[in-house]
ZAMAR-817065 format. One record per residue: x, y, z of N, C-alpha, C in turn; residue in three letters. Coordinates in pm, whole numbers, padded with zeros to 5 digits, always signed. Example, Ala and Ser with C-alpha at 12.3 -4.5 7.8 and 13.67 -1.06 7.14 Angstrom:
REM residues 2
+01319-00569+00780+01230-00450+00780+01320-00330+00780ala+01285-00225+00708+01367-00106+00714+01290+00003+00787ser
This chain:
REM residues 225
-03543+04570-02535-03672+04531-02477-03737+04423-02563unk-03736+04315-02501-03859+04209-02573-03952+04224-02531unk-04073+04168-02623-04189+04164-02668-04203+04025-02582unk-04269+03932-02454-04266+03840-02416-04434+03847-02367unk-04485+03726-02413-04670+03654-02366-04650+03570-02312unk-04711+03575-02180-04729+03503-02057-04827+03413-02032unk-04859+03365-02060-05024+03270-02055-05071+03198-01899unk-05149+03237-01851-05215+03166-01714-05148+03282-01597unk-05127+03369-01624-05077+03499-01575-05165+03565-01473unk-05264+03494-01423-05421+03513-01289-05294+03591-01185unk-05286+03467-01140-05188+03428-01009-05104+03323-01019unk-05000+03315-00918-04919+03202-00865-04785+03269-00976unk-04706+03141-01044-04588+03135-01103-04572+03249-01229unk-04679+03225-01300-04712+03311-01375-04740+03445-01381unk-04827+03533-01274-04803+03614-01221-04654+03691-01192unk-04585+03602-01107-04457+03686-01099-04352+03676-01191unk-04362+03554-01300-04272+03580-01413-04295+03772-01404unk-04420+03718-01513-04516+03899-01558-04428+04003-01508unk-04443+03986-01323-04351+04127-01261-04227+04093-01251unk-04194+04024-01265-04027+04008-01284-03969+04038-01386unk-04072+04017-01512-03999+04081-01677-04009+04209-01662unk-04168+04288-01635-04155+04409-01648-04050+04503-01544unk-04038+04408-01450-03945+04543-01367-03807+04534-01408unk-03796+04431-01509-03600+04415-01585-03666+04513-01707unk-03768+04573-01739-03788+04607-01893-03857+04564-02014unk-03859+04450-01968-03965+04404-02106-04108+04414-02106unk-04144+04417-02264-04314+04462-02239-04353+04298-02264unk-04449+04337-02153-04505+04191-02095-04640+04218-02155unk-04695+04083-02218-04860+04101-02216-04873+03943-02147unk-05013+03947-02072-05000+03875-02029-05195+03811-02011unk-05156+03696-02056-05294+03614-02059-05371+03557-01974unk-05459+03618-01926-05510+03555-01826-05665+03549-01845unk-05664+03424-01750-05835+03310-01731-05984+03442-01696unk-05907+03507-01613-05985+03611-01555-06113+03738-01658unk-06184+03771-01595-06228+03908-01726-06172+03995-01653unk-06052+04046-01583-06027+04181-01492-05849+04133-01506unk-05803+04262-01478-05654+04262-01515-05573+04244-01388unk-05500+04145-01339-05444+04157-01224-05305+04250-01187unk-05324+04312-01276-05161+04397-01293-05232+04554-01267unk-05125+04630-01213-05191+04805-01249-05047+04851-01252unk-04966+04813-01314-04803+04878-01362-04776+04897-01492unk-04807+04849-01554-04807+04846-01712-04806+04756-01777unk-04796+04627-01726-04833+04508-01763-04953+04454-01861unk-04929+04449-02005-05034+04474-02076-05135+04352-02086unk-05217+04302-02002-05303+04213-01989-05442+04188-02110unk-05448+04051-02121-05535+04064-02247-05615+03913-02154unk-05766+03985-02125-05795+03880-02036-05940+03776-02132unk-05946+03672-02030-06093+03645-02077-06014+03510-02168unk-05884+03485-02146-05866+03334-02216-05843+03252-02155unk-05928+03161-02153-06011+03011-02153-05901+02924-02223unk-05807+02875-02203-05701+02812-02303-05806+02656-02356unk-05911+02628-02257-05962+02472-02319-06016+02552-02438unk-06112+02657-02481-06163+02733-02564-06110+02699-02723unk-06190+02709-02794-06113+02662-02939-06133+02839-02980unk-06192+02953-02935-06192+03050-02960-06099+03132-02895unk-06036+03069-02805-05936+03120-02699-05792+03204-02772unk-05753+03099-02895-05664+03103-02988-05666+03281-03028unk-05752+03206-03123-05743+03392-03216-05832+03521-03147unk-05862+03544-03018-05891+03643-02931-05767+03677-02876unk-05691+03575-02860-05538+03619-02808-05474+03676-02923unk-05479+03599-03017-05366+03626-03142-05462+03811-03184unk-05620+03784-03205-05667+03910-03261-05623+04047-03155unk-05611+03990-03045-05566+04094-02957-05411+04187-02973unk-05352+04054-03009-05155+04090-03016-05162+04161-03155unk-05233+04158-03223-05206+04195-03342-05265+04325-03378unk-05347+04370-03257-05410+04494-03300-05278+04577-03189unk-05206+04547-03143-05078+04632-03088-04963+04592-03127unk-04980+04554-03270-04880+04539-03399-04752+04466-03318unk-04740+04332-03255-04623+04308-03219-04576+04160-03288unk-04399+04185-03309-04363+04015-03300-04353+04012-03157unk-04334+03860-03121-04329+03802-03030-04206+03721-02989unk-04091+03772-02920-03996+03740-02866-03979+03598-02820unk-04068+03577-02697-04113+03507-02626-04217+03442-02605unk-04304+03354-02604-04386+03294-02586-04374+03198-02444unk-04426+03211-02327-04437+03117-02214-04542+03061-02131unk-04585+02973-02145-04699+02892-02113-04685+02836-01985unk-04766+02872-01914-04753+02853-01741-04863+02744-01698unk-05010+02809-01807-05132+02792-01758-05130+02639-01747unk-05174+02544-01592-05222+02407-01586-05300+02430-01425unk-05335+02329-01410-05403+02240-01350-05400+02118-01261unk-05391+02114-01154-05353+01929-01097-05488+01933-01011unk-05500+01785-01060-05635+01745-00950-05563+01602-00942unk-05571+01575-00835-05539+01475-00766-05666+01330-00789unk-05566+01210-00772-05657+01090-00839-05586+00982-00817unk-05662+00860-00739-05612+00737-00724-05690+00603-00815unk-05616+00519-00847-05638+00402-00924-05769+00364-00822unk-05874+00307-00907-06019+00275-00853-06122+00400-00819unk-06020+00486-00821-06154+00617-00789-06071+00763-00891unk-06061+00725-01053-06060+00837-01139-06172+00890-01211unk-06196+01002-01210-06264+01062-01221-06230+01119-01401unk-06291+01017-01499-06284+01091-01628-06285+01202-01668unk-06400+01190-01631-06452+01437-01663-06329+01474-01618unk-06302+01463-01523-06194+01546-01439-06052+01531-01540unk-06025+01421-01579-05927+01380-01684-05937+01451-01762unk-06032+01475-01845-06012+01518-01981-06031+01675-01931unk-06082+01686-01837-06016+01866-01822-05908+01922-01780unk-05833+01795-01737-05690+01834-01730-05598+01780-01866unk-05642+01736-01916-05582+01723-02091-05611+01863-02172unk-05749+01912-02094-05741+02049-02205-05665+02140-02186unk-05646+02139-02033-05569+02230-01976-05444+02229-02013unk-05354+02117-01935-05220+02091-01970-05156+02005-02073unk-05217+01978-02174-05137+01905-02273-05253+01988-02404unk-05371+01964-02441-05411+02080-02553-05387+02230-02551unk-05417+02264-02414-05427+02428-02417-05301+02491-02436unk-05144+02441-02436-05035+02506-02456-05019+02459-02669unk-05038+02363-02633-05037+02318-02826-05192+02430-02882unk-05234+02448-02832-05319+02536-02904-05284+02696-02921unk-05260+02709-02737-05155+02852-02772-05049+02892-02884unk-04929+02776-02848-04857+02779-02934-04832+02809-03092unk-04968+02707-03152-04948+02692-03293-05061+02835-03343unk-05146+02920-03250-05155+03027-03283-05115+03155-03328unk-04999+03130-03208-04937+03223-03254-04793+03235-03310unk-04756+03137-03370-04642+03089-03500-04664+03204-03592unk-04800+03310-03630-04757+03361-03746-04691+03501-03665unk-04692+03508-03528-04634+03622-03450-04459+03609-03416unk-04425+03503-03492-04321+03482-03391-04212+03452-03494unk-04103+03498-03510-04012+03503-03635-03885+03436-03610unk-03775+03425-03691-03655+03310-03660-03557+03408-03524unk-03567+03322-03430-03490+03365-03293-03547+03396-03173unk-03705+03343-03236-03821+03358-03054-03816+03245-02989unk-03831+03238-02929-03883+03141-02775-03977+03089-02728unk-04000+02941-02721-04148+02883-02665-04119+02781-02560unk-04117+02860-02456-04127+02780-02312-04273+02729-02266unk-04264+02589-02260-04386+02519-02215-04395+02467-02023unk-04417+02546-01954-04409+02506-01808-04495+02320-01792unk-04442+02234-01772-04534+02139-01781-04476+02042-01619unk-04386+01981-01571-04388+01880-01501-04270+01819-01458unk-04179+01739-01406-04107+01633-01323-04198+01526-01315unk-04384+01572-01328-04436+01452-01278-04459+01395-01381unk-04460+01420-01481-04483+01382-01620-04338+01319-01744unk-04296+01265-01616-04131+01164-01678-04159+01045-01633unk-04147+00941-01758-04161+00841-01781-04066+00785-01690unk-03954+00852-01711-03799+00742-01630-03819+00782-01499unk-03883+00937-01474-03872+00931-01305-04001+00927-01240unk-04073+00847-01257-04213+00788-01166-04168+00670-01109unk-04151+00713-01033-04122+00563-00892-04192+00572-00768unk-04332+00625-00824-04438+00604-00703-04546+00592-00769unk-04625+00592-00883-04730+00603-00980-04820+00681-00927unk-04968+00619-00857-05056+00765-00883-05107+00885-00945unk-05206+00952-00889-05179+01118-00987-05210+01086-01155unk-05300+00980-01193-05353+00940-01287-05365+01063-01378unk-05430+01110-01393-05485+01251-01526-05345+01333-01487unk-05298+01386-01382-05194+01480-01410-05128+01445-01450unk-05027+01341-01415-04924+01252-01494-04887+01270-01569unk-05030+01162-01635-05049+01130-01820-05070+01274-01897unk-05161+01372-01820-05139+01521-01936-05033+01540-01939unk-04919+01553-01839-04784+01660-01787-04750+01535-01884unk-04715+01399-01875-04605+01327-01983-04673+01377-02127unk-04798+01398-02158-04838+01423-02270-04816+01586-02351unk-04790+01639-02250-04758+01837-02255-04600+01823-02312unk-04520+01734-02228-04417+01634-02287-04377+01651-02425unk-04478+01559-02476-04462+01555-02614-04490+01632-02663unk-04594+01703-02619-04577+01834-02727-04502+01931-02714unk-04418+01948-02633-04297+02064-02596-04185+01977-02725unk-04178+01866-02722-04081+01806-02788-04112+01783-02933unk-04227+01762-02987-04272+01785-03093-04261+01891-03119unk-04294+02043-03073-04309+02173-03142-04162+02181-03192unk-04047+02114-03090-03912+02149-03106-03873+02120-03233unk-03955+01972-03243-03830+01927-03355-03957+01986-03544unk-04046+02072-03497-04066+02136-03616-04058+02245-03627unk-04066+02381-03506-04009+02481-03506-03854+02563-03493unk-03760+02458-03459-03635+02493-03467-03594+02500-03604unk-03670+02426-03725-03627+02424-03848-03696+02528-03948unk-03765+02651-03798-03833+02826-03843-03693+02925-03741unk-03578+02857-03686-03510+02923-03640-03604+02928-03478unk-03660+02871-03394-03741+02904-03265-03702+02778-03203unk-03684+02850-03086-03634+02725-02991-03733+02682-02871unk-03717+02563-02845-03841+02537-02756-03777+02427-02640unk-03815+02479-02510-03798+02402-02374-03924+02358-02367unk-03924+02238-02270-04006+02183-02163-03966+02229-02020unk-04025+02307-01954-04003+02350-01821-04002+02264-01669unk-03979+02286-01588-04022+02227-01456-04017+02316-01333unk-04097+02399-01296-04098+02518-01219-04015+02407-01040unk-04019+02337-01036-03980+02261-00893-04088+02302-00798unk-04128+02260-00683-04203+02205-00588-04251+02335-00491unk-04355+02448-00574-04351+02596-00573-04470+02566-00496unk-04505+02668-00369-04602+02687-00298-04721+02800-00343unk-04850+02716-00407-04917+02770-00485-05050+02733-00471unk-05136+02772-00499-05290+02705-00501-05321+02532-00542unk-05235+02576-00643-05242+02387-00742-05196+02312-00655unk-05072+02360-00549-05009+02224-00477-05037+02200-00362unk-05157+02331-00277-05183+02318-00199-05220+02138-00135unk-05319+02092-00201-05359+01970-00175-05263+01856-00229unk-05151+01883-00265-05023+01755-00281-04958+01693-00202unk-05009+01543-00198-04958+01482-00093-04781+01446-00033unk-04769+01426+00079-04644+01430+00113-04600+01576+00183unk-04439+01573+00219-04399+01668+00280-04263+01708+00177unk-04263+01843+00113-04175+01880+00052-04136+02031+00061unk-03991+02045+00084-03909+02194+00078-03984+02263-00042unk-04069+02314-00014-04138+02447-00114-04088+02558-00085unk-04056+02580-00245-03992+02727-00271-04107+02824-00300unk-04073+02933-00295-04200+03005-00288-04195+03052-00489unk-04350+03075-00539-04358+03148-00661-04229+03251-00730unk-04190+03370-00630-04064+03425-00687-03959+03392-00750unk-03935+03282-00656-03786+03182-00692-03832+03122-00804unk-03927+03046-00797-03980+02958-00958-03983+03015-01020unk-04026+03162-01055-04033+03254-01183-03916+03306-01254unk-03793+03314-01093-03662+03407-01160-03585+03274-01213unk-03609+03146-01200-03520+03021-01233-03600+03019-01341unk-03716+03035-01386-03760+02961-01532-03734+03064-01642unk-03736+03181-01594-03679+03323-01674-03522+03324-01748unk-03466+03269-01609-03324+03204-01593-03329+03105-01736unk-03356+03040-01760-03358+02957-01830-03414+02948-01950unk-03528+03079-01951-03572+03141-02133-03493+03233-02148unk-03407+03260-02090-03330+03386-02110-03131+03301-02151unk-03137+03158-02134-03010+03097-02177-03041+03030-02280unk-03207+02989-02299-03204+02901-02416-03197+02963-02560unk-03174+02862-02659-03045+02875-02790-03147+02816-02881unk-03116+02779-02987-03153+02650-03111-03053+02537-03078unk-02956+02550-03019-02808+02451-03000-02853+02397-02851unk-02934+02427-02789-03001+02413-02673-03162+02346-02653unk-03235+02372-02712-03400+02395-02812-03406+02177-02780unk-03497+02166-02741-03554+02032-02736-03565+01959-02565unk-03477+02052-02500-03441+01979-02369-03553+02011-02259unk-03567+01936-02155-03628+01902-02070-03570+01979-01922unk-03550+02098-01875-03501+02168-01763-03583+02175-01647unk-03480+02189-01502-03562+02178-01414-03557+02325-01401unk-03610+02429-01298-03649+02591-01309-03459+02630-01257unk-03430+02521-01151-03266+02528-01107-03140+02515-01258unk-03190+02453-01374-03088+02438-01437-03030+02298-01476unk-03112+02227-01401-03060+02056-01385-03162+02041-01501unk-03119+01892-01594-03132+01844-01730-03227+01762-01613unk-03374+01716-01707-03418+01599-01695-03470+01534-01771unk-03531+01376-01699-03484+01309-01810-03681+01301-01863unk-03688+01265-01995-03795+01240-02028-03912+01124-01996unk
């Protein structure tokens, strides 16, 4: 049984990771935005985190630590898309999707480093839309630039935590039918939340240190940065 923290664990992708670990066995805690627990199975929920929060950090960490655990796993779900065209971006709106998806997982993360020992796991859920080589439509201003910027920090944590023995992905859940994508333009084969959760599980559950830096889609396909 691992010890695995779920972060943005309300609803949608995150959510059913949560019930998908606990019904294979593992004790799940799981972080969520909310003050009320969306789980009633045993799912050990630790609510009330705010990931933009600079207090967000050690309420999570003071929480894990008063139920004495290392931490197996670490997986970061929690983001944000607001939609935005060139001539009409909306700053505010920008920088709250920077807190969201490119600070709020680097803040998670480097919290809880003193929980997490040589052979854990830090999956960062971030984007496809946030690849430099594959934007061949631009748009989507603030999501983008956070998701390429969440990017770097999935790839940064790699290349300083693999040398604590911890391996670290950049995720890409694929084109999941959810609240966030409700309003995404175009017409696309959406998979539903389940499938995105058992493919990104799929994929914290193959990754290595000999593996640790790469860019995956939730199917298994390499992408590119």
């Amino acid at each position: 049984m691992k010890n695995i923290l779920v972060v943005g664990a309300d609803r949608g992708i995150a959510n059913r990771i949560c019930l998908q670990l606990q019904a294979r066995g593992e004790r799940v805690f799981a972080a969520c935005l909310g003050n009320t627990s969306p789980f009633d199975n045993g799912i050990e929920a630790i609510t009330g985190i705010d990931v933009t929060s600079s207090d967000a950090p050690k309420k999570l960490v003071d929480a894990l630590n008063q139920k004495k655990v290392c931490l197996d796993w670490v997986l970061h779900v929690a983001g944000v898309l607001g939609l935005d065209t060139l001539g009409e971006i909306d700053y505010d709106d920008m920088r709250r999707q920077f807190e969201i998806n490119t600070i709020g997982p680097l803040r998670i993360a480097e919290a809880c480093l003193p929980l997490m020992d040589a052979g854990a796991k830090l999956g960062i859920v971030t984007s496809r839309v946030g690849s430099l080589g594959d934007n061949s439509s631009g748009g989507m201003y603030a999501y983008r630039v956070s998701k390429a910027a969440a990017n770097m920090v999935a790839l940064n944590l790699h290349h300083d935590l693999s040398k604590r023995g911890i391996a670290v992905v950049a995720l890409h859940p694929g084109m999941v039918a959810t609240d966030l994508t409700k309003d995404y333009p175009g017409t696309y084969n959406y998979i539903q939340p389940e499938d995105a959760a058992r493919g990104l599980i799929a994929r914290m559950d193959e990754l290595t240190l000999e593996s640790s830096g790469q860019f995956r889609h939730a199917n298994g396909d390499a992408l590119i940065w």
